[in-house]
Backbone as a ProteinNet text record, in pm:
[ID]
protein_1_A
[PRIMARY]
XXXXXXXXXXXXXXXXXXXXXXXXXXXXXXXXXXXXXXXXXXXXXXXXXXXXXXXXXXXXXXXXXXXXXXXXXXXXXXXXXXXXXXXXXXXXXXXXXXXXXXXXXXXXXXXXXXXXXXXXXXXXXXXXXXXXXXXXXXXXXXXXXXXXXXXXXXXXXXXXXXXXXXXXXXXXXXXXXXXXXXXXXXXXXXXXXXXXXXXXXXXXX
[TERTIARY]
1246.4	1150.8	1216.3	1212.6	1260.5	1174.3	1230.1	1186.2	1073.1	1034.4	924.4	847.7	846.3	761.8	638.3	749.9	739.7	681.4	690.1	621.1	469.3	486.6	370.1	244.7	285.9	244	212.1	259.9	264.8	194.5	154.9	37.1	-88.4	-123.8	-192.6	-288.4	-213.4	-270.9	-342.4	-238.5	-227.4	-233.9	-354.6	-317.5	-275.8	-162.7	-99.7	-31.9	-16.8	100.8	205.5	281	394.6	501.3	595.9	721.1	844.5	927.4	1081.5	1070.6	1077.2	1143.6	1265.3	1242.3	1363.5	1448.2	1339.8	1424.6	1371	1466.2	1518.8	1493.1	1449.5	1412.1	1474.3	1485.7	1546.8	1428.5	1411.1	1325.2	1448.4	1482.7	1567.4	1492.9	1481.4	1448.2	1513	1419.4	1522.8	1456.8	1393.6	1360.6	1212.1	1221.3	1048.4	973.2	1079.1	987.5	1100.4	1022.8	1064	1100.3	1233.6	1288.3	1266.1	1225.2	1200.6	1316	1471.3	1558.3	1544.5	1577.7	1583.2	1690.1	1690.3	1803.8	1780.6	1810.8	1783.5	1794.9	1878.7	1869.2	1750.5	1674.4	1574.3	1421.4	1421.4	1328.3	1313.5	1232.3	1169.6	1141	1235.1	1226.6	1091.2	1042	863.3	759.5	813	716.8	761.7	856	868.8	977.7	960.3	1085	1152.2	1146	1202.7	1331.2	1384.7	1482.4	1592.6	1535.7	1659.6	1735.3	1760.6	1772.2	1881.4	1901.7	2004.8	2055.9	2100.9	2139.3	2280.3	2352.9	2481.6	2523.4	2347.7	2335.3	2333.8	2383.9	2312.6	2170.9	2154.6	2027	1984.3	1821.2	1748.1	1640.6	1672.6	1586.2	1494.5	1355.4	1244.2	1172.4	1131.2	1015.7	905.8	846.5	706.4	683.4	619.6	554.3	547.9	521.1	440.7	547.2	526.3	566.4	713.3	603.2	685.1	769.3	723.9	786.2	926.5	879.9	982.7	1109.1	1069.9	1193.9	1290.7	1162.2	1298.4	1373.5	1490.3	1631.7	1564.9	1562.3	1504.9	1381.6	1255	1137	1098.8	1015.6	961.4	799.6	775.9	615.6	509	552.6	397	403.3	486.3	517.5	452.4	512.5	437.9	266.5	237.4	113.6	0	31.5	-9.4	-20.2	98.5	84.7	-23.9	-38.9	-146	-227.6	-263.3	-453.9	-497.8	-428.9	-474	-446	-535.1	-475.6	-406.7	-256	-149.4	-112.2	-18.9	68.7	189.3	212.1	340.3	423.1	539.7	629.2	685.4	772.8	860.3	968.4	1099.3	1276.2	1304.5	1348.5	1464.8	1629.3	1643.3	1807.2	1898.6	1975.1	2102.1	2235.5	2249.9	2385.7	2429.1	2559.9	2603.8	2709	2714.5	2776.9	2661.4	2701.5	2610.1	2513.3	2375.7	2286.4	2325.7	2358.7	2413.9	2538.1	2612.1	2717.9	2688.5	2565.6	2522.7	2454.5	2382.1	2295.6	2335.9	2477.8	2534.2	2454.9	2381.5	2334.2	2178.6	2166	2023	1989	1837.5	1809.2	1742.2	1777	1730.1	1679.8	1552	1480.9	1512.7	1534.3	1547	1413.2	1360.8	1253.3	1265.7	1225.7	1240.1	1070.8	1054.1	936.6	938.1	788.7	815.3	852.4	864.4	902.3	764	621	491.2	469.4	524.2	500.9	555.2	718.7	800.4	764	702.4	640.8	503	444.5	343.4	396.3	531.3	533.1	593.8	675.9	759.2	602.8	489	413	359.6	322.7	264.8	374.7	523.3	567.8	554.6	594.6	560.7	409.3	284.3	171.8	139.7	214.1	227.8	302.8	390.8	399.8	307.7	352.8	302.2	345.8	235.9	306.9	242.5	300	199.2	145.6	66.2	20.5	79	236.3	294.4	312	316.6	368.8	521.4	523.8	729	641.1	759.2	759.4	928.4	888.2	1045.9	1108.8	1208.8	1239	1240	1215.1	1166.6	1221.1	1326.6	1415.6	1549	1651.1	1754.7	1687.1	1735.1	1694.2	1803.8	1785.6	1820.1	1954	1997	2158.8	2167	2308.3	2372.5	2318.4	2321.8	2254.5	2111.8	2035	1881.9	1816.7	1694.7	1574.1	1450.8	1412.2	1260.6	1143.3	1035	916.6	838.5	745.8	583.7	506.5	461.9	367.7	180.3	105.1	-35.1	-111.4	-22.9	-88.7	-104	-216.5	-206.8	-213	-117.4	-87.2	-189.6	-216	-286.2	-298.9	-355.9	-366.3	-395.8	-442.6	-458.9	-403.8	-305.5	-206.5	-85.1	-37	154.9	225.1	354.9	429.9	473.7	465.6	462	342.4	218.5	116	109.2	184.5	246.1	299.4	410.4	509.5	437.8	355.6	315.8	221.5	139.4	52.3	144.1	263.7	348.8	372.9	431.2	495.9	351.7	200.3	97.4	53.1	72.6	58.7	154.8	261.8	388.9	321.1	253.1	194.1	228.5	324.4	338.1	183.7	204.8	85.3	91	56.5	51.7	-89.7	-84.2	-234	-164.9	-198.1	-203.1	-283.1	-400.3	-427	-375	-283.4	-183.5	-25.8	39.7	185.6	158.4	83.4	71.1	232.2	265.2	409.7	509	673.8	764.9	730.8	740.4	721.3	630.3	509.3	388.6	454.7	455.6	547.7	644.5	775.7	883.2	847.3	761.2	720.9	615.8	535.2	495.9	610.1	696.3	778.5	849.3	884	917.9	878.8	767.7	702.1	731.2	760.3	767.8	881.3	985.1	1131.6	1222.2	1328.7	1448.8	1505.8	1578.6	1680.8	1792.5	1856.4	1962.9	2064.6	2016.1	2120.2	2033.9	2087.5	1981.2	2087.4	2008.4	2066.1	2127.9
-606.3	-556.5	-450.8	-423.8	-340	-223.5	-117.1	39.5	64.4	-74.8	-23.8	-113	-219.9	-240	-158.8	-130.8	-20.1	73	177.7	233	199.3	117.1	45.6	71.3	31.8	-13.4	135.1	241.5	323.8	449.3	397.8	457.2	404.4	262.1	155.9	271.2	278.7	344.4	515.4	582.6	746.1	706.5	739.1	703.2	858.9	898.6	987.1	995.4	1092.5	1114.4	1038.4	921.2	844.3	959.3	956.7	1101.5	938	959.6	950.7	978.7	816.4	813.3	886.3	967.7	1077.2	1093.1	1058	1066.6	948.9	946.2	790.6	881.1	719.9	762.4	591.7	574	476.4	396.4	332.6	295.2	214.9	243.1	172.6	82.8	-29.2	-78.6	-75	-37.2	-6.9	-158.5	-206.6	-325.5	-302.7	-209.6	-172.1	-105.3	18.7	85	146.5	184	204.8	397.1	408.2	590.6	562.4	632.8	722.7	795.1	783	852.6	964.6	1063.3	1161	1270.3	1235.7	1349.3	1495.8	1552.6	1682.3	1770.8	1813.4	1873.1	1845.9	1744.6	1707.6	1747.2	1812	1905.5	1997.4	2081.1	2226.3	2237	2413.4	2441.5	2478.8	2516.2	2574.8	2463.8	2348.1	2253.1	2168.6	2182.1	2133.1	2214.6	2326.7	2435.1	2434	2304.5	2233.2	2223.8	2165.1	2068.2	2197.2	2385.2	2429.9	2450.8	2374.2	2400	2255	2167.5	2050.9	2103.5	2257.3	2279.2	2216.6	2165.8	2105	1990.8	1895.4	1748.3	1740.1	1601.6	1551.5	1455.9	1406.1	1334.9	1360.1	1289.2	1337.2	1255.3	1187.3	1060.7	1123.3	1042.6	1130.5	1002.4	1007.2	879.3	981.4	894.1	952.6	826.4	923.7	807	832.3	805.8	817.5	896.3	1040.8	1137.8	1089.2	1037.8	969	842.4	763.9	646	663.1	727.1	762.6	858.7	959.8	1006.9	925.4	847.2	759.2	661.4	703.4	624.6	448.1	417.9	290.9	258.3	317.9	269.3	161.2	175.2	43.2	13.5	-100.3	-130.2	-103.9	32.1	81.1	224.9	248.1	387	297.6	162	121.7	64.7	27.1	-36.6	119.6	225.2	360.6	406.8	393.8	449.8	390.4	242	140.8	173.3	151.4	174	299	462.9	566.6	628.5	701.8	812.5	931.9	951.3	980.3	1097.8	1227.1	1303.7	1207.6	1323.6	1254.9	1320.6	1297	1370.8	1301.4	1369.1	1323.4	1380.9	1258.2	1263.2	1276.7	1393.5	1410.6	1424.1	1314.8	1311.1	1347.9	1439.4	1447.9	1437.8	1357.4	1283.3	1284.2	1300.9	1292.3	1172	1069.3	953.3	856.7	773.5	713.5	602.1	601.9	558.3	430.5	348	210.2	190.8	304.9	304.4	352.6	475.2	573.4	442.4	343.7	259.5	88	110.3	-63.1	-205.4	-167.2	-306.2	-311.7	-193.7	-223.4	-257.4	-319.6	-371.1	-246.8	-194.4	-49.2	-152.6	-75.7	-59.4	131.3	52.1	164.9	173.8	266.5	340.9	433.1	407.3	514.6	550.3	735	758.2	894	923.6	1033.3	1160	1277.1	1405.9	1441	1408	1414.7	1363.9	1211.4	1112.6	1171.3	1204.5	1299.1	1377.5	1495.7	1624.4	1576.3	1451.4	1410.9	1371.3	1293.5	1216.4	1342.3	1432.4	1522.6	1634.9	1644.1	1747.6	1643	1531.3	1421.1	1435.7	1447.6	1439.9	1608	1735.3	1870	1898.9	1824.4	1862	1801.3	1709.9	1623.9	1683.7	1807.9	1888.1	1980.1	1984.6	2051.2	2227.4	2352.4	2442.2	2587.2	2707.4	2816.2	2851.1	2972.4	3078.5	3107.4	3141.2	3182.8	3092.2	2984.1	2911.3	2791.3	2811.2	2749.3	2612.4	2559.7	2443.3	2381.4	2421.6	2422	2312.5	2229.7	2175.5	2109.9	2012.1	2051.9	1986.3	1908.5	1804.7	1749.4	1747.8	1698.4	1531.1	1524.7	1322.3	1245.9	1119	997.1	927.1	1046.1	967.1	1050.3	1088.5	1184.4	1323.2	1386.6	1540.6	1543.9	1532	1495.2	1538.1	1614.2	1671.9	1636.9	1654.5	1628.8	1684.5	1687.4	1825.7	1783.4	1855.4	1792.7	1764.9	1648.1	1640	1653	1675.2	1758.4	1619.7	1505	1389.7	1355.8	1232.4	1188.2	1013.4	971.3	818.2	710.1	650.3	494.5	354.7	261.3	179	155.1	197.2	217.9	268.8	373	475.4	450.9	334.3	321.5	421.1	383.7	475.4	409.9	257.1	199.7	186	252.9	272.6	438	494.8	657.2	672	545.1	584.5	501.6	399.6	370.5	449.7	503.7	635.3	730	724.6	857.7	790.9	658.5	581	583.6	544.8	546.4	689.4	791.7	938.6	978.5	871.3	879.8	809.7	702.7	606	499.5	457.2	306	219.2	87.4	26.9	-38.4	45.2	-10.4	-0.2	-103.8	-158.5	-94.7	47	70.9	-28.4	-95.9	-178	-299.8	-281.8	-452.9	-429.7	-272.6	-240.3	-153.3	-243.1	-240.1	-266.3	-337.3	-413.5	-364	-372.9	-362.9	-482.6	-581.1	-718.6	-705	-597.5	-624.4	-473.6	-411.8	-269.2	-274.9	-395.7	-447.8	-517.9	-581.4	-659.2	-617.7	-512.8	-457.8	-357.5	-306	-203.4	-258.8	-399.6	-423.4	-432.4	-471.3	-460	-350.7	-229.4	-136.2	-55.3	-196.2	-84.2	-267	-245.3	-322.6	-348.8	-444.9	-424.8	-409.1	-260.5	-194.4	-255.4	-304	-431	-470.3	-619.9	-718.4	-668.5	-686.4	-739.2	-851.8
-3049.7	-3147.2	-3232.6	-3320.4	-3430.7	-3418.2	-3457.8	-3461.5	-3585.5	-3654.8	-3727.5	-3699.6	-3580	-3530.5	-3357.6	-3323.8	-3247.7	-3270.9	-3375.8	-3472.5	-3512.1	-3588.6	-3582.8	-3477.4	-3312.1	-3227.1	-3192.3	-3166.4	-3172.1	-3240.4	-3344.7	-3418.3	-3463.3	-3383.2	-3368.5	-3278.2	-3160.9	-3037.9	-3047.2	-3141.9	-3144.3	-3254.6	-3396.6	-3505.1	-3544.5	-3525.9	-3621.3	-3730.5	-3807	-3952.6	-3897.9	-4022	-3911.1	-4004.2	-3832.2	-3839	-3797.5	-3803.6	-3778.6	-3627.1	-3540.5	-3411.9	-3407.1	-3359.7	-3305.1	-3178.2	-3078.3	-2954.7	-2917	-2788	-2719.7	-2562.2	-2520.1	-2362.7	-2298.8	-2169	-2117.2	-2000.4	-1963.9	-1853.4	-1765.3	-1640.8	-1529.5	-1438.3	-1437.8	-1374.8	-1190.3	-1102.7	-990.5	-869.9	-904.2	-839.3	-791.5	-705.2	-646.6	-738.4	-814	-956.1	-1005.5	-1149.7	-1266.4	-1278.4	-1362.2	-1350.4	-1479.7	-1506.1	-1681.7	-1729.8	-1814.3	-1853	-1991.1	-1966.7	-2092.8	-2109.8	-2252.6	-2235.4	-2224	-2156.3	-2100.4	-2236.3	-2328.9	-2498.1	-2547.1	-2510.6	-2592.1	-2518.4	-2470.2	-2374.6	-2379.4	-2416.4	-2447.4	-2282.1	-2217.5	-2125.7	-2101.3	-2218.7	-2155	-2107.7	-2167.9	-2130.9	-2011.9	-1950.5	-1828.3	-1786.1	-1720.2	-1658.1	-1561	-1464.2	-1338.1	-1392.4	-1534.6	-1606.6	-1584.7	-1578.4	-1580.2	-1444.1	-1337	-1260	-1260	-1353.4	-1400.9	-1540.1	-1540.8	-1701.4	-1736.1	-1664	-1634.7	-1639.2	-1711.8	-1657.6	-1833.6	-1893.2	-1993	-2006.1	-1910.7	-1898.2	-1745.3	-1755.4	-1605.8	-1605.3	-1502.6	-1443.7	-1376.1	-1393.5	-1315.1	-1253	-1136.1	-1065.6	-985.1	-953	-899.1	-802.7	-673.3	-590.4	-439.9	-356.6	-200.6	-156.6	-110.5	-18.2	80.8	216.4	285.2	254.8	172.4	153	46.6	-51.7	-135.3	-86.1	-2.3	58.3	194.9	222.9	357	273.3	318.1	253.2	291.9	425.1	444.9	508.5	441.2	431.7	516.8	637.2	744.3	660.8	734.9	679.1	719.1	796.3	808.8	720.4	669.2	560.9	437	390.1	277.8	262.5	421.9	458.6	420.1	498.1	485.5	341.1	254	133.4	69.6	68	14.4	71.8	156.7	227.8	208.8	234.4	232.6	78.4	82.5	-28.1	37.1	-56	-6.3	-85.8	-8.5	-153	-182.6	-292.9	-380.1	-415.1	-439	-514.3	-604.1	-707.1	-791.2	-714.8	-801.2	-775.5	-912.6	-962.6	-1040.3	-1002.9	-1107.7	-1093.1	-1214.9	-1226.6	-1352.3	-1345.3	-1472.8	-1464.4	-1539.3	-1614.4	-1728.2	-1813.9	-1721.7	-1727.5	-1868.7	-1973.5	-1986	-1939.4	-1964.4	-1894.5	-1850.3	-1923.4	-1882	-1766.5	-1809.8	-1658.5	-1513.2	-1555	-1451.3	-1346.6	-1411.2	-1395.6	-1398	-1387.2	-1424.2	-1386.3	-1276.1	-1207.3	-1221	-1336.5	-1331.4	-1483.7	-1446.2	-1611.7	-1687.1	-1813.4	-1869.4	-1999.6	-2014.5	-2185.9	-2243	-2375.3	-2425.2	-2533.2	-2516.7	-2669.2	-2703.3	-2821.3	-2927	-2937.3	-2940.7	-2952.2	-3056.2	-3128.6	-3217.2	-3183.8	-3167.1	-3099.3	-3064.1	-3172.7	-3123.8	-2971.5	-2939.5	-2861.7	-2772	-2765	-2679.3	-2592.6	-2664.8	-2614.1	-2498.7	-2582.9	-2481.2	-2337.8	-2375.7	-2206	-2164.6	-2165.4	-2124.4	-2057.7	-2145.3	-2110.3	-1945.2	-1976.4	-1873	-1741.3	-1731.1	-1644	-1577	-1659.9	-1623.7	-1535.6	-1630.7	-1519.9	-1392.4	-1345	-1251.5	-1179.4	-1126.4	-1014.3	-989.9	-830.4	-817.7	-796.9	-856.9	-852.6	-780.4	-735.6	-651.9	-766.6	-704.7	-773.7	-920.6	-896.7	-1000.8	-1090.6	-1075.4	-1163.4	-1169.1	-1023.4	-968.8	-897.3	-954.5	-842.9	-786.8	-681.2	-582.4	-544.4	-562.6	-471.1	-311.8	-284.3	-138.1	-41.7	-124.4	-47.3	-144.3	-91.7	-158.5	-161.1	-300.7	-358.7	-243	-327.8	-273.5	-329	-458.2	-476.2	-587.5	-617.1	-690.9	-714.1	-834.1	-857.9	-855.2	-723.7	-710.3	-616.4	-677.5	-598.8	-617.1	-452.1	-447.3	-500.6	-592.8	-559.4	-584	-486.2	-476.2	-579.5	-584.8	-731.3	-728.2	-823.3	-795.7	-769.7	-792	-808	-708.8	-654.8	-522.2	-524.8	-397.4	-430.8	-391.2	-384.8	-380.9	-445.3	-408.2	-377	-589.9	-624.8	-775.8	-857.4	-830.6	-855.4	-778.1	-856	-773.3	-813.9	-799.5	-903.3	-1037.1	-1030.2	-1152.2	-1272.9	-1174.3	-1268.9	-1346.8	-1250	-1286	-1419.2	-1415.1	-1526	-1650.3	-1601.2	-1737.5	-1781.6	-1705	-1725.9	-1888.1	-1789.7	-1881.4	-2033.3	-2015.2	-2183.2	-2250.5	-2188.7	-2241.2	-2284.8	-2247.8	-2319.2	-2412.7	-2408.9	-2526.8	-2681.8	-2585.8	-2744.6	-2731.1	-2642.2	-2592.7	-2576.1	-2625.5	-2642.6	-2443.5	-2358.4	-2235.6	-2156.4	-2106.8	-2031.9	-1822.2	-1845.6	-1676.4	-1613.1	-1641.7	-1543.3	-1478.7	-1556.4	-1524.7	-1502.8	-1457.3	-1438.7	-1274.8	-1196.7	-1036.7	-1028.2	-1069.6	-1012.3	-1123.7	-1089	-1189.8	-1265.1	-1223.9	-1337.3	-1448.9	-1387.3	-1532.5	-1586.5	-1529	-1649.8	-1717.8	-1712.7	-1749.7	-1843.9	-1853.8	-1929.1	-2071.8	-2003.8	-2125.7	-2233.4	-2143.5	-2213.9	-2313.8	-2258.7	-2364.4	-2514.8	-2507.4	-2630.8	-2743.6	-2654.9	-2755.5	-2724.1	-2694.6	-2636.6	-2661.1	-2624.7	-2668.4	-2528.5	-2497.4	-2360.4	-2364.8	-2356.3	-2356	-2233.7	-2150.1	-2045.3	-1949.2	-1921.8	-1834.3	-1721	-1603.4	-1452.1	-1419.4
[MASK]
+++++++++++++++++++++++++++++++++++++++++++++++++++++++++++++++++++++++++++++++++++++++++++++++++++++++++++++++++++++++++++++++++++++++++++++++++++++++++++++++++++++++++++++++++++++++++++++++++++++++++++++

């Protein structure tokens, strides 16, 4: 799809002043669910202040999704049976890397979109209120991630059976302006499939 169709689609949804797609975000397909890529420059520390704690990274992968399930390296089926039937906490995994996305990521299938800095600020504000944080205002770390420069932290959100983590992230491209139907990106296949619509495939699997 072309960037002024995208556009288009994009202010179909959010009818705003049309601005100049400015920044670029990546979607990784990781098989069970979908990481959201950004480049870390392109993030206002006030609106998500976790990011300075990767000031060293050029980009920073973010996922969301079931507590327990998401932190065991190899996940049994009663961690995923549990996440589904109950309502669950959650956390997000941020990861930073400075390799480009396609190498960081060789074996996986990535969309790339382009969104306005309006659209931007939205998913970037969507991923920030989704930790969780004290009194003051921090939200800590609470576990080393699952591969390269990556940490765990609790998110305010809670998981279920209606709320994957693939309905998470389309949650997020849909507060960007992506024309996406959360009721139908339960699975990577229906979120892969919509993204495309309003994103390109930067490399197949």
């Amino acid at each position: 799809m072309t960037l002024d169709a995208c556009a288009t689609a994009v202010n179909q949804l959010h009818p705003i002043e049309r601005v100049d797609l400015a920044k670029t975000i990546y979607l990784v397909n990781h098989g069970w669910h979908v990481g959201i890529v950004l480049q870390r420059s392109d993030i206002p520390d006030k609106l998500w202040p976790e990011t300075k704690g990767f000031s060293n990274t050029r980009y920073l992968e973010v996922g969301w999704g079931d507590k327990d399930y998401y932190q065991t390296p190899n996940p049994h089926l009663g961690i995923a049976i549990k996440a589904i039937l109950w309502p669950t906490a959650s956390v997000l995994h941020i990861v930073g890397f400075n390799e480009r996305v396609t190498s960081y990521f060789a074996l996986s299938e990535i969309i790339q979109i382009h969104l306005s800095d309006d659209g931007f600020k939205r998913l970037v504000d969507y991923i920030a209120t989704s930790h969780q944080r004290n009194l003051g205002g921090i939200s800590k770390p609470i576990a080393k991630g699952l591969y390269g420069n990556s940490q765990f932290y609790l998110s305010e959100q809670t998981y279920h059976l209606f709320k994957t983590c693939n309905v998470w992230t389309a949650e997020a491209l849909h507060a960007a302006g992506c024309p996406i139907r959360t009721s139908i990106t339960m699975t990577v296949e229906g979120l892969i499939y919509q993204a495309k619509i309003c994103g390109i495939v930067a490399q197949n699997r």
